[in-house]
Structure formats: structure tokens, C-alpha cells
N, C-alpha and C positions, 0 to 999 in steps of 0.2 A: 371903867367900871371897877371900882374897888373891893376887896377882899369880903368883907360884908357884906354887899350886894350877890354878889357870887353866891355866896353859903344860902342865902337866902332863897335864892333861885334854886339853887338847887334842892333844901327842904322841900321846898316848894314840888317839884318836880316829885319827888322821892313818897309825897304825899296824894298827888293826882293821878300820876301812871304806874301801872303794873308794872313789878318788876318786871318781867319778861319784856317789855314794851321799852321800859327803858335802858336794858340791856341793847336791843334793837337801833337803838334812836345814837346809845354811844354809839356805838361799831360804825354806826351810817355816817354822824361828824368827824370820828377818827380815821374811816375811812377819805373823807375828803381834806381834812388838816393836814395827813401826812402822804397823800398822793402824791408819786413820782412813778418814773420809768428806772429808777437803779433796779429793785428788787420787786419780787412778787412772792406772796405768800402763796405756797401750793394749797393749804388747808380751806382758807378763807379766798384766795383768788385777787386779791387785794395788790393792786400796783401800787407802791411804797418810795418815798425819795430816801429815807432811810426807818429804822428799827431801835426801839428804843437799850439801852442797856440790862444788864440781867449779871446775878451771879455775886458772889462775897468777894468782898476784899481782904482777904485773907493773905497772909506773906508768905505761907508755907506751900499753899497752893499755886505760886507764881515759880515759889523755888524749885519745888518738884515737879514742877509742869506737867498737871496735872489736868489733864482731855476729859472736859465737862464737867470742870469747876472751876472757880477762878471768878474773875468779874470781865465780862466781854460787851463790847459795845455792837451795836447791829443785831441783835440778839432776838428780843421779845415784840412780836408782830403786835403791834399797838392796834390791831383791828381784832383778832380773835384772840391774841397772848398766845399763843402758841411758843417754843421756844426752836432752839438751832436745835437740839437733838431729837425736838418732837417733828419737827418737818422732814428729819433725815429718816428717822424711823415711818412713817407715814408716805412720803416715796417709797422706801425700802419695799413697804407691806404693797405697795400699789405696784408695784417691778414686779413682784410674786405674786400679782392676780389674789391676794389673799383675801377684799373686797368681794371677788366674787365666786371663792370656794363656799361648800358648805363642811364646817369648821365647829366644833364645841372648844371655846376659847377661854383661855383662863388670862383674866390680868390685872396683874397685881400691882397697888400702886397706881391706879392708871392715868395717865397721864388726860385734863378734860376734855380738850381739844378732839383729842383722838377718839376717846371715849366716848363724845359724842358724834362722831361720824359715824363708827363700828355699829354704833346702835342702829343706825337707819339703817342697815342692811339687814332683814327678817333670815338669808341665809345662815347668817351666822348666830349658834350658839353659844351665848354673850354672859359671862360671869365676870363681875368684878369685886374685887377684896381686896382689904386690908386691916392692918390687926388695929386702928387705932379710930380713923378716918370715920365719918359717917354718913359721905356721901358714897356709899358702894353697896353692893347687893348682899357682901358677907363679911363677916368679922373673919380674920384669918392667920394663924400664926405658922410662917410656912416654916418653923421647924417640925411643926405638928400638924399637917394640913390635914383637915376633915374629910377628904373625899376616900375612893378605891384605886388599890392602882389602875395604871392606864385607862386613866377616865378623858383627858387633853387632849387636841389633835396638836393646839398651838400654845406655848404659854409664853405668853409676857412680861419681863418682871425688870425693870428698868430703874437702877439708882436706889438699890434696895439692900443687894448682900453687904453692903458698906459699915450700913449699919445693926446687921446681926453679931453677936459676937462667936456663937457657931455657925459661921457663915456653911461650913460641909455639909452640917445636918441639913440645914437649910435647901442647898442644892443636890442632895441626894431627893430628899421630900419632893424637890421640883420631877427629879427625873424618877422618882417612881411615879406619882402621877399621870407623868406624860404617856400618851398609847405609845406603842413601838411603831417605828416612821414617822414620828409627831417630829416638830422642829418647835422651838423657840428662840426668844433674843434676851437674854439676858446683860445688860448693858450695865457698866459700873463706871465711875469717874476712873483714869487708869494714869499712872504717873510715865512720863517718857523718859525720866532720868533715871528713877531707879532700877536696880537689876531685879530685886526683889520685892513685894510686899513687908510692909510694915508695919506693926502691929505688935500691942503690949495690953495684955488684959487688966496690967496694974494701974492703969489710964482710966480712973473712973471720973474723975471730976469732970462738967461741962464745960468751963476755961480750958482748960489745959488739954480737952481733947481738940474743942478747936484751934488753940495753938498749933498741936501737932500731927492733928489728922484735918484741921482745913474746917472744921463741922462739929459743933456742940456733940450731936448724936451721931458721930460717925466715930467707927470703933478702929480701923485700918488706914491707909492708902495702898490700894494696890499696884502691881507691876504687872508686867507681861506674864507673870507664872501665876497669874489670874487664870490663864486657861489650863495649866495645869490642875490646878483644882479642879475644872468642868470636869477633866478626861478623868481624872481620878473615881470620880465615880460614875465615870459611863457614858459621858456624850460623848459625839464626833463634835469636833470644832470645823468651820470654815470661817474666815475673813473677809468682810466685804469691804472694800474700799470706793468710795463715792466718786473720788477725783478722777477713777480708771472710768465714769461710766457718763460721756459728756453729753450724750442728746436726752436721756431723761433727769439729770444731776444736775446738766448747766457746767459740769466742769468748772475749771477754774474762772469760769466767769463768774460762779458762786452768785447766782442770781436770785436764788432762795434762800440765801446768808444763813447757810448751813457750818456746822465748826470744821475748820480746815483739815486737821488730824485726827478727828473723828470716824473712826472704822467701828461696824454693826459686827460684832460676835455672834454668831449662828449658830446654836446648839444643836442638835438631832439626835434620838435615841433609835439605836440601830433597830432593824425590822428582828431580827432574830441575834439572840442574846446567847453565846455562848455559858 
């Protein structure tokens, strides 16, 4: 069947079935094209012989080894798309019973896969934003975020302060928001080589920022003193580490083809605030 024919059919198709129906009809052939026993999506439940690629190729990002950017193979669950840091976070939330708290949730960014699980649970109160995006519930600009303080129980905000360039304002706004005992996961791409973040405000061009931060619209690459900034204005930090945790992780048998050096940052705003 030739290239033409294809396009055809598929017109075709694009013109008879609802979208939603044809959304359905992929997942169900990609679900069976790419059937195996290597991996299994936790999202989608989908036994997988492998996963397709995901991520830039970018050179800066390879040099500075750089945890959740880069271009990774086994990556993107070709049944729901899901990605390696959306299924780790998505176990993480399912390790913390956070599916079946009742919860006023902020997130920001959200990633869809997730976004659309979170929503089938009527317990949880379900808010999502972002400042540009027009699939979300609110326009949102979290240096200035519109709500009261401690309005959150949970906030979400994943692969986001990268590119604010007051990234502080940014995560103070988060943690005033947040109620006191709320936790969130704030997650950034994070380099393993460097000691420090790095970052030059005089970086404005779209070339030359992804040259040297890895991303058109990314303003940094950060280091470990990533959580310096958290503590600076007011969370507790914890680190969770996936590999320590093998019966619901899979461990290094990595059957969920999760990123290997990928640790979930825990943020928490203490119950009473000196």
C-alpha cells in the first residue's frame, strides 16, 4: 500500500469517525502493533515490546547530563503517550494514595495523560492552569498567581521554573498558595555534572538559548542547589528515589521504562510557620 493510498484512508477516516472514536480505534492498533512483555504502561495498562523515542537532541544536554531532557529511546508509551517522568510521577501519586485523598489540587502545566486520570476521581478538587496553553481551566501566571493564600492541599508544577526567568517569585507564589501541611512536586530537568545552576539573563535570543540551556524557551539549567532555592523560601525538601522502591517501581528491572536517574523532589509547607 503506497503512501497515497494511506493519506487517503486516512482523510477518509478523519472525515467518518469522531474524533474521540478515532482517538479510541489508534490506542486499540497501537496497542496491538507494539504488543510485547518487555514493558508495561502503568497509565494506560498496555503490554509493550518496546516505547517509542522522545526528547531533543540537543549537545548541551548530553554534556551536562541533564535528568529529563535530552533525547531518550523507550520513552513515549505509543498507546496513551505518556512519557518516562509522567509514569514515575503517576506511580509516585499512587504510592501516596493521592487518587483516593480528598484534595483541592493545583497543576500547573499538566501533563494530559495524568490530567486525565485525576479528573475521573470526583474526590479530588481539580484545577488546572497555565499561562499560555488553552487546554486548562485557567490562564495562570505563577509569578502573580490569582488565588488566596493557602488555598492548595497539593500543587503540581512539573518542567516549568526552567523557563521563568524569576524563577523565586515564581516558587514563593507557589508556596504561599499552598495550605500549611500541603505537599507538592515540583520537578525541573536537573544537570548531574554541574555544581551549580546556570543562568545569564543576557541570553535572550531563541538560538542561543537553546544552544546553551538545551530549550528555545528555557532560561537556566539547573544543579542540585535547585533545592536550595525550594528552602529558601520555605519548603521542606524530601527525595524520593524510585530504584530504592522495587515491588511497586519494578526496580531496576525498569519495567515501566521510567528515567534511571530520575529522583521526585517533594516539597511540603511546614503546618506552623515560625
Amino acid at each position: 500500500m503506497n503512501d497515497s493510498v494511506i493519506k487517503r484512508i486516512k482523510l477518509l477516516a478523519k472525515i467518518l469517525i469522531p474524533k474521540n472514536q478515532r482517538i479510541k480505534l489508534k490506542r486499540y492498533i497501537n496497542k496491538v502493533r507494539f504488543f510485547g512483555l518487555r514493558y508495561k504502561c502503568p497509565m494506560c495498562g498496555s503490554y509493550l515490546k518496546k516505547l517509542k523515542p522522545f526528547g531533543l537532541k540537543i549537545p548541551v544536554l548530553n554534556e551536562k547530563n541533564v535528568i529529563g531532557g535530552g533525547y531518550r529511546l523507550n520513552t513515549k508509551c505509543p498507546v496513551c503517550y505518556s512519557t518516562d517522568r509522567e509514569r514515575l510521577l503517576y506511580l509516585y501519586l499512587s504510592k501516596k494514595k493521592f487518587f483516593t485523598s480528598v484534595a483541592k489540587v493545583l497543576h500547573v502545566a499538566p501533563e494530559s495523560e495524568l490530567s486525565r486520570i485525576i479528573k475521573m476521581y470526583p474526590n479530588i478538587n481539580y484545577l488546572t492552569a497555565d499561562i499560555s496553553a488553552n487546554d486548562v481551566m485557567v490562564k495562570m501566571d505563577i509569578t502573580q498567581i490569582q488565588y488566596p493564600a493557602d488555598t492548595f492541599d497539593v500543587i503540581i508544577c512539573n518542567h516549568v521554573l526552567e523557563h521563568i526567568v524569576d524563577d523565586r517569585k515564581a516558587m514563593s507564589e507557589l508556596y504561599r498558595v499552598m495550605k500549611p501541611g500541603g505537599w507538592g512536586i515540583l520537578q525541573v530537568p536537573i544537570s548531574l555534572s554541574l555544581d551549580k545552576t546556570y543562568e545569564d539573563v543576557s541570553i535572550t535570543n531563541p538560538s542561543k538559548r537553546e544552544q546553551i540551556f538545551g530549550q528555545s524557551d528555557h532560561v537556566r539549567i539547573y544543579a542540585i542547589d535547585y533545592l536550595d532555592r525550594l528552602k529558601e523560601v520555605g519548603f521542606e525538601i524530601s527525595i524520593f528515589d524510585w530504584l530504592e522502591e522495587d515491588k511497586l517501581f519494578c526496580g531496576k528491572d525498569n519495567k515501566y521504562a521510567l528515567l534511571q536517574f530520575e529522583k521526585i523532589f517533594v516539597v511540603k509547607k511546614p503546618n506552623s510557620i515560625n
